[in-house]
N, C-alpha and C positions, 0 to 999 in steps of 0.2 A: 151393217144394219142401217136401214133407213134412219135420219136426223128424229127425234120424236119433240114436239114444241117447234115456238119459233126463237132459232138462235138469234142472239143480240148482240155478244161478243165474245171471244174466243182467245186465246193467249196461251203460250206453250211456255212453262219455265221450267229447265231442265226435264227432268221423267215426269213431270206433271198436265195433263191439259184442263187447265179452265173452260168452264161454255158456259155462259148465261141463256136460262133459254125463260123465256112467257108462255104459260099457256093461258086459252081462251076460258071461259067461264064454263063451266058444264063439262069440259073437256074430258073424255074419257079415254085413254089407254088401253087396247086391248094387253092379255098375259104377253109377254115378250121377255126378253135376254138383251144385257149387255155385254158384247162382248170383251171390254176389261172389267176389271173392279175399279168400281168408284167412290167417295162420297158424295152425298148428296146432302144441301144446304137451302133449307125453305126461308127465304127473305121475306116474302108478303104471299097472303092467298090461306088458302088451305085445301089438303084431299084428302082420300080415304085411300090407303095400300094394301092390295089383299097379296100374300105370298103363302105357298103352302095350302095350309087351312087357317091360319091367323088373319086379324086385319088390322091394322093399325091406322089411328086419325093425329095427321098433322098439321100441324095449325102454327104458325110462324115461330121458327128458334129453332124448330126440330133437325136433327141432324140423322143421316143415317147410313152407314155405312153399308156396302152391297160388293160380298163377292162376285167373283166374276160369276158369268152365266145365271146366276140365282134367276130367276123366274118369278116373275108378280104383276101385277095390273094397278093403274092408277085410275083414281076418278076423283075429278076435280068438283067445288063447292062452286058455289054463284059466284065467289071473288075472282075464281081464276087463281092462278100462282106465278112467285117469282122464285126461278131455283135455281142456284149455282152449283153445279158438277165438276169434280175434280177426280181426273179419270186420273190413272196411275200405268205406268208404262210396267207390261208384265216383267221384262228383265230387273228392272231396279226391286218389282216385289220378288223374285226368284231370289236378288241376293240377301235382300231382308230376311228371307223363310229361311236362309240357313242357317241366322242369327238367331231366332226371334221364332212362336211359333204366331203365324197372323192368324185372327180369329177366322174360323170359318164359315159363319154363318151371318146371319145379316144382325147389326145391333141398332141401337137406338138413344140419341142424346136428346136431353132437352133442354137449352141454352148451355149455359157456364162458358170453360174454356173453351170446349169446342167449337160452340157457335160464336165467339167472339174471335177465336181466329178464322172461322167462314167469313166471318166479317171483315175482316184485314185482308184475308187474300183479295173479296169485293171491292175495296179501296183500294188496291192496289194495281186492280185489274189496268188500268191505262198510264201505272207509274213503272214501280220497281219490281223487274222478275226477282232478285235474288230475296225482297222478303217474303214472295210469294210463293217459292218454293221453301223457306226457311219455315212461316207459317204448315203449309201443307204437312213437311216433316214433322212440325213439333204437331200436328192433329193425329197424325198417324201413328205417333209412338204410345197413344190412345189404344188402339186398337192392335198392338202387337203386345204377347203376353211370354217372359223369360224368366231369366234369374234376377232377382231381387239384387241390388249391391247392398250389402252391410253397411258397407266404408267403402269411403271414397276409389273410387280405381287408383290403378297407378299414373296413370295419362290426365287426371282428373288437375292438377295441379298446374301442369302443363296448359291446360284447357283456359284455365283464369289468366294467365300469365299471358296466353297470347293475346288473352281480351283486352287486356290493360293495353298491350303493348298497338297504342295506339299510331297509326300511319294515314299514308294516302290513299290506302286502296281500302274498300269495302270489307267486314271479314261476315262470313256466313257460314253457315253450318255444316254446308258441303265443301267449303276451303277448308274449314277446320278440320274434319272429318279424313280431309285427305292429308294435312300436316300431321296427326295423330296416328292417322292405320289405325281410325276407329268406324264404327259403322255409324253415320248422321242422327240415326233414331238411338244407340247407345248414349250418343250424347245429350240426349234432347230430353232423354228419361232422366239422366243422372242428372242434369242443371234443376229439374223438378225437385226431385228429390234431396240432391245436397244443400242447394243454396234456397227452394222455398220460393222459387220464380222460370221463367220460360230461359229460354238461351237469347232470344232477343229483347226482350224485359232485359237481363242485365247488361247485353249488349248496348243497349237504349240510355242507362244508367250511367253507363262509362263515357258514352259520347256527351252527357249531356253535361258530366262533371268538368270533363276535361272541355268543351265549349263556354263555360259560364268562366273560368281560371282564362282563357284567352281573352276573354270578352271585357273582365275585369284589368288584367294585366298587359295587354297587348292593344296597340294601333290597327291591329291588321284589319283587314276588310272584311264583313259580314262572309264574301264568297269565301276567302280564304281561310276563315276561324272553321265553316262545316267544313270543307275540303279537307283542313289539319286536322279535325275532330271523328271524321269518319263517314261524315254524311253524306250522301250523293250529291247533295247541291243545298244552294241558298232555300229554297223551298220546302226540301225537308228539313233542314235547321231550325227553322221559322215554326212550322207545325209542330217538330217537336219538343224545342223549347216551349212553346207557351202551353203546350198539353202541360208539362210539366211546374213551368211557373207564371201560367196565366201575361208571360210580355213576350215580345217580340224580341230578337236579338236588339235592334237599335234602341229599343226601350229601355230593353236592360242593362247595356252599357251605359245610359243616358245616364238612370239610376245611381247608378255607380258611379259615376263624374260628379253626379249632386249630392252625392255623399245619403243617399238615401238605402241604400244598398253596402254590406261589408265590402269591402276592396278584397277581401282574400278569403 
């Protein structure tokens, strides 16, 4: 099917394709099909979506999820819209459906989690595939509906263990997913649910503990504390620490040398 909007940027991470696309102000969309399922993430703008005989008005946050083929017409406000779509690669949802039963009708969010991980994949768009496929997952195990776990799995344990079990390489939820012989979204429900945060929330947690403990007790180099820590680079060390405690790595060592800061 022809592109609808103007695309702005595009990015493929694992089963997932990103597209940013603008539309013009007034812009109307005739009734049309896509041919995956995707989500779709209104940034700036607002329109009106008719599917069916329903209509719904979106106006920045709104999140919305669209099986495949589903059928609907857009028409855009005077601002125009900024929308990020996250199409989904039909085999990866073939193996989800054997798990999981996915919703099959079209639904509808309005901010929270979901629109703040539309948000991180957006930021992510010209960084890191693997959080943007880690994101993508933890949004989608949204929209896939199973068995409740009571108690914790049995792999569940496992799952924390390997989080701690900090190295040089990146871990993500499709590494884990295949260290476990669990399904990505099994996992991504259970970290909600047991521990009361995302899988990269506490992934985020571990790196950040174990980079403050280097930073306090170690000479090593800014590059080398993220590299030990888990982080892709000096860059995201730098962002994530200070989300977390408002300094920069070399500030926070600094701290810490001036005794302003605990050493441990």
């Amino acid at each position: 099917m022809k592109a609808l909007g103007n695309t702005l940027r595009q990015k493929q991470a694992g089963p997932f394709r990103v597209v940013e696309k603008s539309f013009a102000a007034d812009a109307s969309l005739a009734r049309h099909e896509h041919e995956t399922a995707y989500v779709s993430f209104l940034l700036a703008g607002s329109y009106d979506e008719v599917f069916h005989q329903n209509e719904r008005i979106c106006l920045p946050g709104t999140v919305i999820w669209h099986p495949r083929t589903e059928a609907h017409a857009d028409r855009f406000h005077s601002c125009g819209g900024l929308v990020l779509d996250l199409e989904i690669n039909a085999g990866w949802l073939s193996d989800a459906e054997q798990e999981f039963k996915v919703v099959s009708r079209a639904q509808m969010f309005r901010g929270g989690l979901p629109y703040l991980l539309g948000l991180k994949i957006y930021r992510q768009l010209s960084a890191d595939l693997c959080e943007i496929e880690d994101a993508a997952t933890e949004l989608l195990s949204f929209l896939f509906a199973g068995p409740v776990d009571r108690h914790r799995p049995a792999w569940f344990d496992r799952a924390l263990e390997i989080c701690g079990e900090i190295h040089d390489e990146q871990l993500s939820l499709a590494r884990l997913a295949l260290l476990l012989e669990v399904h990505p979204v099994h996992i991504a429900r259970s970290f909600r649910r047991f521990m009361g945060c995302t899988f990269g929330d506490h992934l985020a947690e571990i790196r950040i503990r174990k980079a403050c403990e280097l930073l306090r007790n170690s000479k090593i180099s800014i590059a080398d504390v993220a590299y030990a820590s888990g982080f892709a680079d000096h860059a995201h060390l730098c962002r994530a620490l200070k989300k977390s405690t408002g300094l920069t790595p070399t500030f926070f060592r600094r701290k810490v040398q001036a005794g302003l800061l605990p050493s441990d």
